[in-house]
FIPABA-329440 format. One record per residue (C-alpha): residue number from 1; chain; x, y negated, z negated. Coordinates in Angstrom, 1 decimal, padded with zeros to 4 digits. Layout:
+-----+--------+--------+--------+--------+
: num : cadena :     c1 :     c2 :     c3 :
+-----+--------+--------+--------+--------+
: NUM :      A :      X :      Y :      Z :
...
+-----+--------+--------+--------+--------+
//
This chain:
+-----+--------+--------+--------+--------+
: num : cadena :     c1 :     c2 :     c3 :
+-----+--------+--------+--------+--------+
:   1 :      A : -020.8 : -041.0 :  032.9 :
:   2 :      A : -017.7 : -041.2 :  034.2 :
:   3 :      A : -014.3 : -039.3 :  033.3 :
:   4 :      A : -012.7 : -042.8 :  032.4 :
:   5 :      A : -016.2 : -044.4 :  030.4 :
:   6 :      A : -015.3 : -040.6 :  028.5 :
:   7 :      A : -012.1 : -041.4 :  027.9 :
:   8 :      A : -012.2 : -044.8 :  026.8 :
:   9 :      A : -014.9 : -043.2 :  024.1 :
:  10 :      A : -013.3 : -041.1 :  023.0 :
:  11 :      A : -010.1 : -043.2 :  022.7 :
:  12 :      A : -012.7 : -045.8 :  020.1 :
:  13 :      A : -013.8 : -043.7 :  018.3 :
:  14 :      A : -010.1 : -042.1 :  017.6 :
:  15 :      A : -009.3 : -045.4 :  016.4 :
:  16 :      A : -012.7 : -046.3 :  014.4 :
:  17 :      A : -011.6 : -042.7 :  012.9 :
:  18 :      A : -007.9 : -044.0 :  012.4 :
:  19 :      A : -009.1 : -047.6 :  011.1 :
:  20 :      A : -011.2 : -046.2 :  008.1 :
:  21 :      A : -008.7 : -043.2 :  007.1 :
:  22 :      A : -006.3 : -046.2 :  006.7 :
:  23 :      A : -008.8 : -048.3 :  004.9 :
:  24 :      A : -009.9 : -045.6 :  002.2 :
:  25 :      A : -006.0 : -045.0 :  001.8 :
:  26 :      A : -005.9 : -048.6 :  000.1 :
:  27 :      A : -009.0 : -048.2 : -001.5 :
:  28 :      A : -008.0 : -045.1 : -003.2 :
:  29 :      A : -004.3 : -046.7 : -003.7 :
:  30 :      A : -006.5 : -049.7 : -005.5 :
:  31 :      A : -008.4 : -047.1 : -007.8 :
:  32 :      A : -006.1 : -045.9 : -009.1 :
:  33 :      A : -003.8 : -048.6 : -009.7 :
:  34 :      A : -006.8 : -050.3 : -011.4 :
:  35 :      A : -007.5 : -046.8 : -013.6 :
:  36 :      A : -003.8 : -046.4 : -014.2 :
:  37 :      A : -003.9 : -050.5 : -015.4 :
:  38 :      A : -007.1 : -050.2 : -017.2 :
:  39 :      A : -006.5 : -046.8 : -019.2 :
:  40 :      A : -002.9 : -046.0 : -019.2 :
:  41 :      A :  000.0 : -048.6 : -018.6 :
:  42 :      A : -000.2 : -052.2 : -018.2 :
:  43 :      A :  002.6 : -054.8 : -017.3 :
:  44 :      A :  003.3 : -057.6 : -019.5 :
:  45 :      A :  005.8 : -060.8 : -019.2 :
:  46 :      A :  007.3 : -062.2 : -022.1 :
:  47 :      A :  006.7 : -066.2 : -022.3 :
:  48 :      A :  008.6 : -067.3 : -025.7 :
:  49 :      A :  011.7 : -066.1 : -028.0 :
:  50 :      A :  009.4 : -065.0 : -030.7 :
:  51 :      A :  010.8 : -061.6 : -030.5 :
:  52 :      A :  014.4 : -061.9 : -029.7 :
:  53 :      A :  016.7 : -060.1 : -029.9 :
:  54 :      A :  014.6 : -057.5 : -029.1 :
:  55 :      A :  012.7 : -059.1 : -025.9 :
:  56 :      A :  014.0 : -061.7 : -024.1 :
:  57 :      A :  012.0 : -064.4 : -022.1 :
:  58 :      A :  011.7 : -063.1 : -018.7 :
:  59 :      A :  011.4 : -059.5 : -019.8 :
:  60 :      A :  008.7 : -057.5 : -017.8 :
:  61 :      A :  007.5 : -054.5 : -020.1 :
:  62 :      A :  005.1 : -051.9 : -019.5 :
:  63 :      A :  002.1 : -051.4 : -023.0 :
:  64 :      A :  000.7 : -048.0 : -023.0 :
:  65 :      A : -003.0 : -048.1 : -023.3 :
:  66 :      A : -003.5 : -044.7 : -024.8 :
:  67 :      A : -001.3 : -045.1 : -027.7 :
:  68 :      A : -004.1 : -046.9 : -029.8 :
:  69 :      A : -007.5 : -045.2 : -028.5 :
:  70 :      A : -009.4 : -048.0 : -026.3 :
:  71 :      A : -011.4 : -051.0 : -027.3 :
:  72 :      A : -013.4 : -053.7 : -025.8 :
:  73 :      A : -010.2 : -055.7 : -026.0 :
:  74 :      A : -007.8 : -052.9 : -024.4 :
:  75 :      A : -009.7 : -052.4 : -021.1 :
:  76 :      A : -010.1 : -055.2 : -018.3 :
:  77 :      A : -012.0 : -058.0 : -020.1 :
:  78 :      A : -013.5 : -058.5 : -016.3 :
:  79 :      A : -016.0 : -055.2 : -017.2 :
:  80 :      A : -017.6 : -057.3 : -019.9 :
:  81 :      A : -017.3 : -054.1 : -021.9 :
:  82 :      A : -019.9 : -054.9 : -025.5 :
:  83 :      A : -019.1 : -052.6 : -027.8 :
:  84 :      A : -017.2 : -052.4 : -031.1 :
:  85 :      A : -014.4 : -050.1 : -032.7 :
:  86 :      A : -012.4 : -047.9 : -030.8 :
:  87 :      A : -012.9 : -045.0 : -028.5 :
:  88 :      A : -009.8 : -041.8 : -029.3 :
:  89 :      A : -008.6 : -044.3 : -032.7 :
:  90 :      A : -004.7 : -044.1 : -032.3 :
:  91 :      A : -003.4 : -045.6 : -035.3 :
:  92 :      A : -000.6 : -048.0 : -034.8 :
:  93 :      A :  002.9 : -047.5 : -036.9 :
:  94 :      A :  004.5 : -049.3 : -039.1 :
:  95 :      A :  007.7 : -050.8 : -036.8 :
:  96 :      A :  005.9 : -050.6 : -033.4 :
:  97 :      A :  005.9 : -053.7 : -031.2 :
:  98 :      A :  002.6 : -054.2 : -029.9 :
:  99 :      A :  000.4 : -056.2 : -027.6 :
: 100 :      A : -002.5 : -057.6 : -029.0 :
: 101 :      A : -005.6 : -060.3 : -028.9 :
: 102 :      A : -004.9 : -063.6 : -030.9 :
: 103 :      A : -007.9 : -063.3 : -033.7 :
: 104 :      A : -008.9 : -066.9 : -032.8 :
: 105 :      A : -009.3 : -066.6 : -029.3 :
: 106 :      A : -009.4 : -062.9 : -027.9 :
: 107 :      A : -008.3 : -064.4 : -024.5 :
: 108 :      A : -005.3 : -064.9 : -025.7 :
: 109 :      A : -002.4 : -061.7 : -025.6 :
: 110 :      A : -000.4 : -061.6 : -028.3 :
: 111 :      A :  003.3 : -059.6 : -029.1 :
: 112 :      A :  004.5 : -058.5 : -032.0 :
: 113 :      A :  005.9 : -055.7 : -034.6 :
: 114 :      A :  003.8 : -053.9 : -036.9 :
: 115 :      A :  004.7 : -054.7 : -040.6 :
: 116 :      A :  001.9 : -054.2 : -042.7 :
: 117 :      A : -000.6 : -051.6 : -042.8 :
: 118 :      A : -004.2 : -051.9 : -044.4 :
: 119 :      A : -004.0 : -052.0 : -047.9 :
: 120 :      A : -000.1 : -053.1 : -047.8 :
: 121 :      A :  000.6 : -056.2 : -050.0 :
: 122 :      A :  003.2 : -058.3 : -047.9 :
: 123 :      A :  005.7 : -061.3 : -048.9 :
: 124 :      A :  008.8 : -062.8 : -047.7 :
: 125 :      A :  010.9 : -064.1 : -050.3 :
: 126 :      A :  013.9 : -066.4 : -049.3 :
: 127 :      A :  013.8 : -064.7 : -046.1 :
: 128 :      A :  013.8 : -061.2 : -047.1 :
: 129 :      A :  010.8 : -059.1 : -046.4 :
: 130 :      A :  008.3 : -057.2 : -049.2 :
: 131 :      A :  006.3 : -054.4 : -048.6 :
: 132 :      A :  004.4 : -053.3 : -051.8 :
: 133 :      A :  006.9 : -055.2 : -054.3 :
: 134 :      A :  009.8 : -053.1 : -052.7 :
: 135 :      A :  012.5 : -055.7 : -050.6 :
: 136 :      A :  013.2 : -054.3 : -047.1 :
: 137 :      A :  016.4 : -052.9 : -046.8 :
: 138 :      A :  018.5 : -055.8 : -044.7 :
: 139 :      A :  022.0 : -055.6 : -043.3 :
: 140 :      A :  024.0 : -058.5 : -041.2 :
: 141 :      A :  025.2 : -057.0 : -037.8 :
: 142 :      A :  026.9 : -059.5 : -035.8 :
: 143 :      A :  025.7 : -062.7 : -033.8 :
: 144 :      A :  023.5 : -063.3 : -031.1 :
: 145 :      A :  023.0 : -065.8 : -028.5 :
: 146 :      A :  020.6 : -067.6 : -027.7 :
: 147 :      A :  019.9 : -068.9 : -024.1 :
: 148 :      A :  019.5 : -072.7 : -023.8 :
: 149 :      A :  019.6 : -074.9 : -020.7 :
: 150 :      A :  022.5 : -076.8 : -022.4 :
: 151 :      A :  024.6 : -074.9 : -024.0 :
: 152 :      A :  023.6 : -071.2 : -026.1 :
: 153 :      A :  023.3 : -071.1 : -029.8 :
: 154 :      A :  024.2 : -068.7 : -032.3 :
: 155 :      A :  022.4 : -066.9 : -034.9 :
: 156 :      A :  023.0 : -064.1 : -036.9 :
: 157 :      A :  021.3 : -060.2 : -036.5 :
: 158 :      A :  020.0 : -058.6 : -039.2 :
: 159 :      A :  019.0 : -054.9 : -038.6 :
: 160 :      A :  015.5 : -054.2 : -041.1 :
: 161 :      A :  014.9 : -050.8 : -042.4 :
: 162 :      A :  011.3 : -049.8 : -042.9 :
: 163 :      A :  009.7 : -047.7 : -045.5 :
: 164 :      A :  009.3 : -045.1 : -042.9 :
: 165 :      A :  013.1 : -045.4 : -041.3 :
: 166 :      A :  011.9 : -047.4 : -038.0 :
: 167 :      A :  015.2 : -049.9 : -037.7 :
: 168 :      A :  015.2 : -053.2 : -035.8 :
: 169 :      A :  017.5 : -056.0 : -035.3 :
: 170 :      A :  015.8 : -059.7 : -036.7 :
: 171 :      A :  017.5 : -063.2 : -036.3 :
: 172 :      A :  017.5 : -065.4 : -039.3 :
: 173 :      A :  017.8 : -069.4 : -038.4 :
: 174 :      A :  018.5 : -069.7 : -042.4 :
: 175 :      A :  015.6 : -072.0 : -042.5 :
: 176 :      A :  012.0 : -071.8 : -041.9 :
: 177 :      A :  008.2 : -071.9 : -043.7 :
: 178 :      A :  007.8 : -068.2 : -043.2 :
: 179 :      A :  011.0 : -067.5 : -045.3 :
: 180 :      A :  009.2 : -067.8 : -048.5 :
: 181 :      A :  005.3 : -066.8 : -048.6 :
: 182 :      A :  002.5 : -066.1 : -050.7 :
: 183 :      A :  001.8 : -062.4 : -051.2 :
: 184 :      A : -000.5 : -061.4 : -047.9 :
: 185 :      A : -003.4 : -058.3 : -049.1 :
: 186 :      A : -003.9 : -056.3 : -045.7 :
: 187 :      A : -007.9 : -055.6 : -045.8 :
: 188 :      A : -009.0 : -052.6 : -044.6 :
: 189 :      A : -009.1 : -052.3 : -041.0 :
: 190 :      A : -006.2 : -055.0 : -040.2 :
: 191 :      A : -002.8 : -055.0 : -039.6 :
: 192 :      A :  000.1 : -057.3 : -040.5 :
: 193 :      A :  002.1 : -059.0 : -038.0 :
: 194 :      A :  006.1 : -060.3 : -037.9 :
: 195 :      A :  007.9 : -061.5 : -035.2 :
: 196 :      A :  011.9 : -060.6 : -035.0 :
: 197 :      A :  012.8 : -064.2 : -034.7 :
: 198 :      A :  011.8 : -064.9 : -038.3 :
: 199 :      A :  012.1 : -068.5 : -038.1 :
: 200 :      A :  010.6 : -069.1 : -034.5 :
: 201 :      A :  007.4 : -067.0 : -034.7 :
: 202 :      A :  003.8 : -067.7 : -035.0 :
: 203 :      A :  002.7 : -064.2 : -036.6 :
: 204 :      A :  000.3 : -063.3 : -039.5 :
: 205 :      A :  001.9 : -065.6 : -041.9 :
: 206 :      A :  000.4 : -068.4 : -040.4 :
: 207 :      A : -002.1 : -069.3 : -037.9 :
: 208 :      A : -002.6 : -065.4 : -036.6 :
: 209 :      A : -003.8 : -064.0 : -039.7 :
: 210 :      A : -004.7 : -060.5 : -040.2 :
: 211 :      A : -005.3 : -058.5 : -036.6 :
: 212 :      A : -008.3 : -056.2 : -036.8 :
: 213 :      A : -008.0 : -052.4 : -035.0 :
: 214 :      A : -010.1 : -053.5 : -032.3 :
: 215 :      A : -007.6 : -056.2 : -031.6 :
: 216 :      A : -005.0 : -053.9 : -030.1 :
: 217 :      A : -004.2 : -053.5 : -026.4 :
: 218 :      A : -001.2 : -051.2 : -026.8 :
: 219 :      A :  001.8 : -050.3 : -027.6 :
: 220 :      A :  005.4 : -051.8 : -026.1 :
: 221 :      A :  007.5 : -048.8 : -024.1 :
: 222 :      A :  009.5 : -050.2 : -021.9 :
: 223 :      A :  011.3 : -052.9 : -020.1 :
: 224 :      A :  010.9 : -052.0 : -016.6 :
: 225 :      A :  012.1 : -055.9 : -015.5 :
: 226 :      A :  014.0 : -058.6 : -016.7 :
: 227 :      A :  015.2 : -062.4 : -015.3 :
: 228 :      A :  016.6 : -065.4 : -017.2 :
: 229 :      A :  016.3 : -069.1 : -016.9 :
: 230 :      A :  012.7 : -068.8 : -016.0 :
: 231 :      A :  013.2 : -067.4 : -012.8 :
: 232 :      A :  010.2 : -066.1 : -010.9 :
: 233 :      A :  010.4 : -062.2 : -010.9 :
: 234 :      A :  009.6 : -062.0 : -006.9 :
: 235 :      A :  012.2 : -064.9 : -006.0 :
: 236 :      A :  014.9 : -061.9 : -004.6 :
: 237 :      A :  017.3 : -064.9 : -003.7 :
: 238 :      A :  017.8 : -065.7 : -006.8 :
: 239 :      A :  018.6 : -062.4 : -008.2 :
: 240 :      A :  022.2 : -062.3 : -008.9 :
: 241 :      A :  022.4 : -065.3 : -010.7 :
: 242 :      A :  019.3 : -064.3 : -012.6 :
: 243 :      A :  018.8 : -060.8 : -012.7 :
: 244 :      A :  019.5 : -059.0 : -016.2 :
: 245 :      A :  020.4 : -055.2 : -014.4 :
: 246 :      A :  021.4 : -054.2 : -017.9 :
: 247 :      A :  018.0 : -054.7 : -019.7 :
: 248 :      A :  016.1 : -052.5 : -017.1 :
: 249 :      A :  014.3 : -049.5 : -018.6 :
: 250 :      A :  015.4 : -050.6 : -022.1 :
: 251 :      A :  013.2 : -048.3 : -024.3 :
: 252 :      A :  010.9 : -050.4 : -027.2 :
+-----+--------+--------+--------+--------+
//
């Protein structure tokens, strides 16, 4: 064989070696973007105003998996996972925001705050919120506005105070089916869930009903992301006119 047949060898299989080390670089990359998805944090968008003024449409949050345990419903629905209850049960808290599947249709995400926990009797009464026959401590703060393609409304805060201290800000439209409700019995097992725009939220006190443990994905942390007017998150020439700077890493 000749020095340049040698050579030229050599030089193939020094790229064959460089090709795969390249190759298993994305796979691993992939991994573990896919266990870090899967088990620990996963991105969400927001689609509707159900929970202004706390997320806005066009927020980009990240849900922490861990925070409830894992269920069939928390990890990729592509593993056809069959089992029931939850692996390491977190419990979820009174006041969190969380991400979960609509009841109905489990392919469906859902996201809301955590009002009622099992065995909680819940009612809203001309627009102010019972837990366990006790009204919800409720204070006007201000005004907020809402985005429109026309021209922004204006509604008024309220900031809630749990039982357990967790605060919130809520808008009130002053009119609504949800402002005055039967009294809701949380079974054991389920959860009861609000959205912060009282009047502009399908939640548990309608078609959503009770959410069962297993339901959960995770818990809202973060928003790691945020555009208005519907703008498409990876559309950089449209950032400053759309890009909300401000609402980056706003803690949930």
């Amino acid at each position: 064989m000749s020095e340049n047949a040698s050579a030229n060898q050599d030089s193939s299989k020094e790229k064959e070696n460089s090709t795969w080390e390249f190759v298993k670089v994305i796979l691993q990359a992939l991994l573990l973007a896919l266990v870090v998805r899967t088990l620990v944090f996963q991105p969400f968008s927001i689609p509707s105003g159900s929970m202004m003024p706390n997320l806005l449409v066009g927020d980009y949050l990240f849900v922490s998996k861990f925070s409830y345990g894992y269920s069939r419903y928390s990890i990729d629905s592509r593993l056809d996972l069959n089992f029931s209850g939850r692996v390491w049960d977190g419990k979820p808290v009174r006041g969190d925001i969380a991400v979960f599947k609509f009841p109905p249709d489990p392919n469906i995400d859902y996201i809301k705050r955590v009002i009622g926990l099992p065995g909680d009797r819940i009612q809203v009464k001309d627009s102010v919120l019972y837990i366990n026959s006790v009204a919800v401590k409720r204070e006007r703060k201000g005004e907020f506005q809402v985005e429109r393609s026309r021209s922004p409304v204006t509604v008024p805060i309220f900031v809630e105070t749990l039982p357990n201290g967790k605060t919130y800000e809520t808008l009130d439209l002053g009119y609504g089916q949800g402002d005055d409700t039967q009294i809701f019995e949380v079974p054991p097992g389920h959860y009861f869930m609000m959205g912060d725009n009282r009047d502009n939220s399908l939640d548990s006190r309608f078609d959503v009903g009770f959410v069962p443990a297993e339901n959960f994905v995770g818990r809202a942390k973060f928003v790691f992301f945020s555009v208005r007017d519907g703008a498409h998150p990876l559309a950089f020439w449209r950032w400053l006119d759309t890009i909300r700077t401000e609402r980056f890493f706003t803690g949930l």
